[in-house]
MDTraj code that builds the backbone (N, CA, C; nanometers):
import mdtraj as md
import numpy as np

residues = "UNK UNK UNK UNK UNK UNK UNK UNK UNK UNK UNK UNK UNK UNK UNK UNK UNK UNK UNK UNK UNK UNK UNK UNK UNK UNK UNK UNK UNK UNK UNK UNK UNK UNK UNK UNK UNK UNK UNK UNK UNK UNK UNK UNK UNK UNK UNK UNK UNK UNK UNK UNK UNK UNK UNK UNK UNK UNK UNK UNK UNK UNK UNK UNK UNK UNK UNK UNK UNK UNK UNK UNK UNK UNK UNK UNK UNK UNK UNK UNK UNK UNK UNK UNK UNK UNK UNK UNK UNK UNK UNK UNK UNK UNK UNK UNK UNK UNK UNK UNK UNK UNK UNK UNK UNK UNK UNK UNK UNK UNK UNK UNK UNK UNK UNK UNK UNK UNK UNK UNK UNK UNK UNK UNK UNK UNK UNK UNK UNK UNK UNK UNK UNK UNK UNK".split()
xyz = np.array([
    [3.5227, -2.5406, -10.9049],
    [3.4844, -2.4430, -10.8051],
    [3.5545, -2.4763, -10.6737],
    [3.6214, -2.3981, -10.6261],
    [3.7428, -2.4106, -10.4745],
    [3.5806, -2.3846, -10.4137],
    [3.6158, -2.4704, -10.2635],
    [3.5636, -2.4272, -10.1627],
    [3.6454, -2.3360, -10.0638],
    [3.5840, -2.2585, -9.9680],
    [3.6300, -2.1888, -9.8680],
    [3.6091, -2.2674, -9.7039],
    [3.7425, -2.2471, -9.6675],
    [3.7436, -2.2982, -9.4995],
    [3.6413, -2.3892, -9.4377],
    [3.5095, -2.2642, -9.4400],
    [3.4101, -2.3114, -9.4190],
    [3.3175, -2.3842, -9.4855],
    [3.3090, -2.4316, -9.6010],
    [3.2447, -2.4941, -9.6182],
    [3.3058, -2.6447, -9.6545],
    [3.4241, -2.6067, -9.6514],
    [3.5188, -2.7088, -9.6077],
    [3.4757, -2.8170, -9.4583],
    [3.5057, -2.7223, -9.3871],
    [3.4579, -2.8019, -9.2543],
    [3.3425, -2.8661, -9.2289],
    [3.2357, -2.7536, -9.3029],
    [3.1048, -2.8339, -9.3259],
    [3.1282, -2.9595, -9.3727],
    [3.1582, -3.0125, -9.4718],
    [3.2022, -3.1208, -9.5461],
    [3.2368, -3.2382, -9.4536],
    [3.3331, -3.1807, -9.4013],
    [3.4347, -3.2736, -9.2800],
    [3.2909, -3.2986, -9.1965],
    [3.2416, -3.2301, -9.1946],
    [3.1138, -3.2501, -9.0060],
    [3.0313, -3.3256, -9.0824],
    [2.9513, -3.3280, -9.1853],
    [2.8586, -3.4015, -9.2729],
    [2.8905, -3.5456, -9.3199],
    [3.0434, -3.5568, -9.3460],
    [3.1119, -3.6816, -9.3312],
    [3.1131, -3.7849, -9.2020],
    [3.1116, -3.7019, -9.0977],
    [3.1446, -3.7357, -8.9343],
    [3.0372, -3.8110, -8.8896],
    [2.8786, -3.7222, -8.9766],
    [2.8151, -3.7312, -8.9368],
    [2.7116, -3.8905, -8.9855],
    [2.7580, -3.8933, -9.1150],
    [2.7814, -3.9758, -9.1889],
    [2.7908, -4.0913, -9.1499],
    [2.9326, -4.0988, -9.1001],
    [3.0580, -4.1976, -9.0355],
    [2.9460, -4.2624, -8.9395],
    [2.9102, -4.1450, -8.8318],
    [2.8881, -4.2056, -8.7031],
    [2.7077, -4.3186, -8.7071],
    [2.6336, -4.2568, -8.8182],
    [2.4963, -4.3292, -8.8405],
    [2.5362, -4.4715, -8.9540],
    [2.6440, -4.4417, -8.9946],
    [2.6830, -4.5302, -9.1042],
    [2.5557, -4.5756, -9.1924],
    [2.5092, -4.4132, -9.2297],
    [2.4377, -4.3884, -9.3528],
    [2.5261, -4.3330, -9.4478],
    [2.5147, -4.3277, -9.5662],
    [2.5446, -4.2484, -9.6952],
    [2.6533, -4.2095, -9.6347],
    [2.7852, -4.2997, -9.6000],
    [2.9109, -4.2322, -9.6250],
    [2.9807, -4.2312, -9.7303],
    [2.9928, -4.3375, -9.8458],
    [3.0236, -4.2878, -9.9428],
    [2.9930, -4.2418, -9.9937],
    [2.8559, -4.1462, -10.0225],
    [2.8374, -3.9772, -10.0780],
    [2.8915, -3.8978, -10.0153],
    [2.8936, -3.9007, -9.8722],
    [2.9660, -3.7713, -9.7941],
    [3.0853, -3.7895, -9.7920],
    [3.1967, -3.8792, -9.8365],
    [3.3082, -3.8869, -9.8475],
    [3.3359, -3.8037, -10.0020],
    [3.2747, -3.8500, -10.1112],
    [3.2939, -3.7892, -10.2510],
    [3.2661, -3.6479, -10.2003],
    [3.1889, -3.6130, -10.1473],
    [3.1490, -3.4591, -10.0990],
    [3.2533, -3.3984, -10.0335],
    [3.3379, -3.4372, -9.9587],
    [3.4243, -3.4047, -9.8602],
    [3.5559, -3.3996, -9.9939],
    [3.5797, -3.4980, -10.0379],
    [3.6483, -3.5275, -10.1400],
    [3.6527, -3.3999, -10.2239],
    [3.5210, -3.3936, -10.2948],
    [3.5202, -3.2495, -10.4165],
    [3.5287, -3.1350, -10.3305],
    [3.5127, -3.1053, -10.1762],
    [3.5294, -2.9831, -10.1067],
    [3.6750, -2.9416, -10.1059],
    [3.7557, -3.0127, -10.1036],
    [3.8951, -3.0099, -10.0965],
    [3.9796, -2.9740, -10.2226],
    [3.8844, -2.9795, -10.2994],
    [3.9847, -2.9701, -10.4553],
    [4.0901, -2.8248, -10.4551],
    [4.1561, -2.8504, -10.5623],
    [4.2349, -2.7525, -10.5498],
    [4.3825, -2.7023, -10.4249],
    [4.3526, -2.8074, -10.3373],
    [4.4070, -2.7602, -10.2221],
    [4.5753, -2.8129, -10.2267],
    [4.6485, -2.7803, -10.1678],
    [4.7788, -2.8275, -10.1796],
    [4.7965, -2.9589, -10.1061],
    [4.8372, -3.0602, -10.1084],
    [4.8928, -3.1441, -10.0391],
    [5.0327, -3.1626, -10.0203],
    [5.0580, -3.2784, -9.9112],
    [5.2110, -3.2998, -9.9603],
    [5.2191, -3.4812, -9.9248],
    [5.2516, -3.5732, -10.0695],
    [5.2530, -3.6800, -10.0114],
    [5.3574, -3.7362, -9.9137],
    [5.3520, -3.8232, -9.8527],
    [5.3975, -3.8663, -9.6971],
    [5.5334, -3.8795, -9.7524],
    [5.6113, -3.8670, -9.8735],
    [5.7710, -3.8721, -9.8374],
    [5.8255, -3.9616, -9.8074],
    [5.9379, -3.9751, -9.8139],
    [6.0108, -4.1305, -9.7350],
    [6.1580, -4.0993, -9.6507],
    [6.1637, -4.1508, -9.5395],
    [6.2656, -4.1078, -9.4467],
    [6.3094, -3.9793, -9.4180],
    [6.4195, -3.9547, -9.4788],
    [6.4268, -3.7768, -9.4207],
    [6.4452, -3.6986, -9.5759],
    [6.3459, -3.7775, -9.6295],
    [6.2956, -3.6819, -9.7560],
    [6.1647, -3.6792, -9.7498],
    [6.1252, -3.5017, -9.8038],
    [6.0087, -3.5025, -9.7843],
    [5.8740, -3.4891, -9.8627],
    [5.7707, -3.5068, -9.8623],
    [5.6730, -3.4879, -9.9395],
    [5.6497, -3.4264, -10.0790],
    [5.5807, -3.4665, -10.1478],
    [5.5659, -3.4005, -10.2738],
    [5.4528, -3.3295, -10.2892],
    [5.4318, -3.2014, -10.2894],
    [5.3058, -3.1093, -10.3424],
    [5.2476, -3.2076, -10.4424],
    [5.1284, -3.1890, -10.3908],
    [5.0436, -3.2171, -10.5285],
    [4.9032, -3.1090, -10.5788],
    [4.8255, -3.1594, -10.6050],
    [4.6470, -3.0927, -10.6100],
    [4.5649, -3.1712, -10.6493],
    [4.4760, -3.1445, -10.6644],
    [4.3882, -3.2461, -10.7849],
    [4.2479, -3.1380, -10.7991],
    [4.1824, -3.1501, -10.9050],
    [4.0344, -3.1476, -10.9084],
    [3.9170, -3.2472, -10.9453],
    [3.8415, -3.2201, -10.9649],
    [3.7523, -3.3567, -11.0502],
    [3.7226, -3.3217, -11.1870],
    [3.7484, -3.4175, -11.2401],
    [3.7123, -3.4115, -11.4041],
    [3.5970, -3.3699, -11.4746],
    [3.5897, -3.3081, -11.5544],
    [3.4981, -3.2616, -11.6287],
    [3.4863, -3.3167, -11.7792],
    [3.3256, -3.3619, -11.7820],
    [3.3160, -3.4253, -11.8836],
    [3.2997, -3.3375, -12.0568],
    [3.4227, -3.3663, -12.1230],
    [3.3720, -3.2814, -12.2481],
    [3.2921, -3.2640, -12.3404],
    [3.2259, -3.3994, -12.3268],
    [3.0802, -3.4153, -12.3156],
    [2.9492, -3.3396, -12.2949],
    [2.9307, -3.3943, -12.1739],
    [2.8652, -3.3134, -12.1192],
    [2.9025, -3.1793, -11.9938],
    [3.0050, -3.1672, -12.0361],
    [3.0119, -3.0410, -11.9145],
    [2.9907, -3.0672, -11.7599],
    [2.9577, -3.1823, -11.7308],
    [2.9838, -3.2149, -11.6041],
    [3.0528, -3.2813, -11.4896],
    [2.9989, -3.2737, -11.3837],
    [3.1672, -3.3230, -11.3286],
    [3.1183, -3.5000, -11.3574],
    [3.2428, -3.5604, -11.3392],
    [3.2747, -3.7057, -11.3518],
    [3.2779, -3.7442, -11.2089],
    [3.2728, -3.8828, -11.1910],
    [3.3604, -3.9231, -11.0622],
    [3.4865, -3.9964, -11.0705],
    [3.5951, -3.8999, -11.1258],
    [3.7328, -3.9064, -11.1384],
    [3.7875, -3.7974, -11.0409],
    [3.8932, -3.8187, -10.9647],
    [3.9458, -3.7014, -10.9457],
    [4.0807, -3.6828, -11.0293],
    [4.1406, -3.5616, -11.0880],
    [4.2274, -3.5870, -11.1547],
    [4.3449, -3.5075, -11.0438],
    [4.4903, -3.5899, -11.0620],
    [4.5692, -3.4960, -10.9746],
    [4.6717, -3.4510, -11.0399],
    [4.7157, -3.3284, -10.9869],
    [4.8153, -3.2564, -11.0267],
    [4.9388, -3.2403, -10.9987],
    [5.0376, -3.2849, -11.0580],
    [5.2000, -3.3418, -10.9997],
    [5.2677, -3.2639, -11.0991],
    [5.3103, -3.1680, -11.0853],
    [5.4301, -3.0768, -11.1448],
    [5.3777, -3.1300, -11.3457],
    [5.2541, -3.1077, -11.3645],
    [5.2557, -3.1469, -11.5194],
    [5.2283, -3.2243, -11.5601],
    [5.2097, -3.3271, -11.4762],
    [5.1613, -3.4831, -11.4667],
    [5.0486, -3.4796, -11.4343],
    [4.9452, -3.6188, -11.4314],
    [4.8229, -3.6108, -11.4146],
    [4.8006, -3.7542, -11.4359],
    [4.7490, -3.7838, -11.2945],
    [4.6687, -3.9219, -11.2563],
    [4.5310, -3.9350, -11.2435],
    [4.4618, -4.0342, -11.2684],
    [4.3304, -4.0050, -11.2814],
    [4.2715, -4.0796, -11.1220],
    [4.1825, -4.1059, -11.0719],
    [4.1450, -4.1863, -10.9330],
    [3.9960, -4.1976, -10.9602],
    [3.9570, -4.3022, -10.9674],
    [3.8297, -4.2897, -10.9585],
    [3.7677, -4.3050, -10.8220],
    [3.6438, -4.2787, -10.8217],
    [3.5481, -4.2483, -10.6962],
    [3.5240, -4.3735, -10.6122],
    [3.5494, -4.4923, -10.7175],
    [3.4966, -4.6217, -10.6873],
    [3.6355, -4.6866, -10.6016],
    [3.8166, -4.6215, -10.6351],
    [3.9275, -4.6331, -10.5997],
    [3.9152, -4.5412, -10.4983],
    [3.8784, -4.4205, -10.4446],
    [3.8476, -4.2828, -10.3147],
    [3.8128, -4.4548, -10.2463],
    [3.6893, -4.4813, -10.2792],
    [3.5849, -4.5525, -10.1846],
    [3.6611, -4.6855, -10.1238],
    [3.7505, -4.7528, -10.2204],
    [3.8058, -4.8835, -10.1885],
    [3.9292, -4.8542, -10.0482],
    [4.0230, -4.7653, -10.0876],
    [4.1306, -4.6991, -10.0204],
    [4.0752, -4.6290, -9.9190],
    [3.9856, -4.6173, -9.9002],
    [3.8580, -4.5623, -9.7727],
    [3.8647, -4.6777, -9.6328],
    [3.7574, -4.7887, -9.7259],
    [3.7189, -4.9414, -9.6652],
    [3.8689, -4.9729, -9.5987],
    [3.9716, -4.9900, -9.6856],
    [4.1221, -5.0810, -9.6711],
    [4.2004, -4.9910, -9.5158],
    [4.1180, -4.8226, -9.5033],
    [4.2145, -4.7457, -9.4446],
    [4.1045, -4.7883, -9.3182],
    [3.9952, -4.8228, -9.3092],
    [3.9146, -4.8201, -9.2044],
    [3.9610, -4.9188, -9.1253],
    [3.9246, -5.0532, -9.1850],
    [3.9552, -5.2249, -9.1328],
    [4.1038, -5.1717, -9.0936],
    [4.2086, -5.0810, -9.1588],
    [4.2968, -5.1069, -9.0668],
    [4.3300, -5.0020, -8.9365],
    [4.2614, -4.8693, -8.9595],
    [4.2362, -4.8852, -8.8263],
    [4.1909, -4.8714, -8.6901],
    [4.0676, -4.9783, -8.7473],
    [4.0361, -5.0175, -8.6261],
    [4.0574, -5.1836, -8.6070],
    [4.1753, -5.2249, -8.6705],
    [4.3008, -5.2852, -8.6512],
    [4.3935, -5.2700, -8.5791],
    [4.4737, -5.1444, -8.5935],
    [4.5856, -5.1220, -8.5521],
    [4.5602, -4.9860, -8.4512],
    [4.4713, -4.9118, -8.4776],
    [4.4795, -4.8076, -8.4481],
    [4.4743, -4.6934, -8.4784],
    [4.5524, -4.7432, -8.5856],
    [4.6324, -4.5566, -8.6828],
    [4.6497, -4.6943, -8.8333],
    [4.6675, -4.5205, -8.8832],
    [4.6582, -4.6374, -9.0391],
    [4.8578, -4.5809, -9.0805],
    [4.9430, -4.6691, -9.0695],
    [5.0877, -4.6373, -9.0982],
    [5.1427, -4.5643, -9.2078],
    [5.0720, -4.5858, -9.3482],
    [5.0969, -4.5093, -9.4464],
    [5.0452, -4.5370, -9.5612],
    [5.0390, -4.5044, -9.6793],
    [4.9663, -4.5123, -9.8040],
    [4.9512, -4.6750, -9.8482],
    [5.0449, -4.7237, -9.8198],
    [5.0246, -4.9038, -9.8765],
    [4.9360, -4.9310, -9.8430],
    [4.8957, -4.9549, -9.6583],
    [4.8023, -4.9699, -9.6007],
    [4.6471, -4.9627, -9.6921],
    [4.6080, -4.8711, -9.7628],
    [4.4912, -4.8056, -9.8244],
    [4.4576, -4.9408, -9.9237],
    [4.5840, -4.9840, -10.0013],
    [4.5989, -5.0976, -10.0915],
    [4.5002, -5.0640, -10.1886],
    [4.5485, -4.9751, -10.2759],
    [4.4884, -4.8849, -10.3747],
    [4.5645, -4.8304, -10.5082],
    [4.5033, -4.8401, -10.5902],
    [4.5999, -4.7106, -10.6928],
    [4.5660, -4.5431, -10.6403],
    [4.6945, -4.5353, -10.6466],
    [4.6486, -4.3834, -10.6019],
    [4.6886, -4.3199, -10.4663],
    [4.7497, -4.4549, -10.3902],
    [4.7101, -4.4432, -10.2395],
    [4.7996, -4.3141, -10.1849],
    [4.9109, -4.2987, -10.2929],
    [4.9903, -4.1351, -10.2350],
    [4.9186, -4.0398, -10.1655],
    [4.8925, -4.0348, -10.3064],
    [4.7862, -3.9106, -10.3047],
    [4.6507, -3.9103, -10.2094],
    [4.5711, -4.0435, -10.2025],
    [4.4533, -4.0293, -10.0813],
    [4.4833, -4.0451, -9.9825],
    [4.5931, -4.0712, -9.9171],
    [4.6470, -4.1072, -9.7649],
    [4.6731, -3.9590, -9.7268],
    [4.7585, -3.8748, -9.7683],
    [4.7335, -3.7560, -9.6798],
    [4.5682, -3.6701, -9.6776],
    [4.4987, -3.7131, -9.7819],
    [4.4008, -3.6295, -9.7980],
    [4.2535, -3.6825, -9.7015],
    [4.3134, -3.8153, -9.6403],
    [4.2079, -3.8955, -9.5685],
    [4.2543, -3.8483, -9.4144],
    [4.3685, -3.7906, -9.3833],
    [4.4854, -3.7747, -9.2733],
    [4.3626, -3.6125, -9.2428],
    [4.3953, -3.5539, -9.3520],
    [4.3309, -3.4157, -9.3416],
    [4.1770, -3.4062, -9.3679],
    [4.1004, -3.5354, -9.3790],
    [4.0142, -3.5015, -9.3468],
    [3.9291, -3.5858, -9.2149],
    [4.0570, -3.6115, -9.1463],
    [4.0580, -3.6710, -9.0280],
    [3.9728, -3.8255, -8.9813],
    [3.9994, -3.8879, -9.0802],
    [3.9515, -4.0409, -9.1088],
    [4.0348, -4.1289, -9.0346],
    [4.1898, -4.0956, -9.0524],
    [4.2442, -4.1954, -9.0053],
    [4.3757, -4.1255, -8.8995],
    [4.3875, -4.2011, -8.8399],
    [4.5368, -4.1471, -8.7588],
    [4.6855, -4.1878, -8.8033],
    [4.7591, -4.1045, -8.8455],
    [4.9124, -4.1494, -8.8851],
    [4.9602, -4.2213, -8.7422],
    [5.0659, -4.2932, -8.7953],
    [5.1017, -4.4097, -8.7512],
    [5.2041, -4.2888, -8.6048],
    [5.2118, -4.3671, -8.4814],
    [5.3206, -4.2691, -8.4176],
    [5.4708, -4.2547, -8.4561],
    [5.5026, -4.3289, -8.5130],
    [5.6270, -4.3102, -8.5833],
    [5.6419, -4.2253, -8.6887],
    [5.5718, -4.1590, -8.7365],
    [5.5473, -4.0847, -8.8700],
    [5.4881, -3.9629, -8.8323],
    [5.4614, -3.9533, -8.6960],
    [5.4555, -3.7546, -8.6447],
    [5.6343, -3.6929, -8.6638],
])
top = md.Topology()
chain = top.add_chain()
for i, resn in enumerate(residues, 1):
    res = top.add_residue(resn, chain, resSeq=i)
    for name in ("N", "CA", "C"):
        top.add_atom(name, md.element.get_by_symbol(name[0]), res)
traj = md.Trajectory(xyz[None], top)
C-alpha cells in the first residue's frame, strides 16, 4: 500500500516526535520506513557519476500474508533484502556520527549492509545531514 504526501509527512513528524522524547523511535522509524515504500530514490553515486534509481517495499509473508520486517529493494530486476533490525543498526551508526561530525558524509558511515540504499532514504527523511561536500 503507497502512502500519499501526507501521510508521508505525518510519518516524518511522528518520527521527530519520537526522536525528540527518545521514546519508541525504532517503531516510528519502521513506520516512517513502510510510509515511503514504493518511492523512487537515487543512491548517492560516486564523483561525477550519478545515482542509481532504486525502490523498495516490505515483504510479504507467503505464509501468512503479512508484512515482514524486511524491506525488499528494487534495482532494475534485482532485489536485496534489509532487515528492520539492519534499518535500526545503520540508524544508531548514522546518529553517533552525527552528532560527531555534524553531517553524516555518506553511506559507509551507516556501517551496514544495505547502507546504499538507507543513506539517501534517512537524508529524505531528514535524520541526518549530507556531508557539505556532497551538496
Amino acid at each position: 500500500m503507497q502512502m500519499d504526501d501526507r501521510e508521508r509527512e505525518e510519518a516524518i513528524i511522528r518520527l521527530n516526535r519520537a526522536i525528540e522524547k527518545d521514546d519508541g523511535v525504532e517503531k516510528a522509524l519502521w513506520e516512517a520506513v513502510k510510509a515511503f515504500r514504493k518511492e523512487t530514490f537515487f543512491t548517492s553515486g560516486r564523483g561525477s557519476r550519478p545515482g542509481l534509481p532504486f525502490s523498495y517495499d516490505i515483504k510479504v509473508s507467503n505464509r501468512t500474508g503479512e508484512e515482514t520486517d524486511e524491506l525488499v529493494i528494487d534495482r532494475r530486476g534485482h532485489s536485496k533484502s534489509i532487515t528492520r533490525s539492519t534499518v535500526w543498526l545503520g540508524y544508531c551508526n548514522g546518529r553517533e556520527e552525527q552528532q560527531r561530525a555534524g553531517f553524516v558524509k555518506g553511506p559507509k558511515k551507516l556501517g551496514c549492509f544495505g547502507a546504499s540504499y538507507l543513506y539517501p532514504l534517512f537524508i529524505r527523511l531528514g535524520l541526518f545531514q549530507k556531508s557539505p561536500s556532497l551538496d
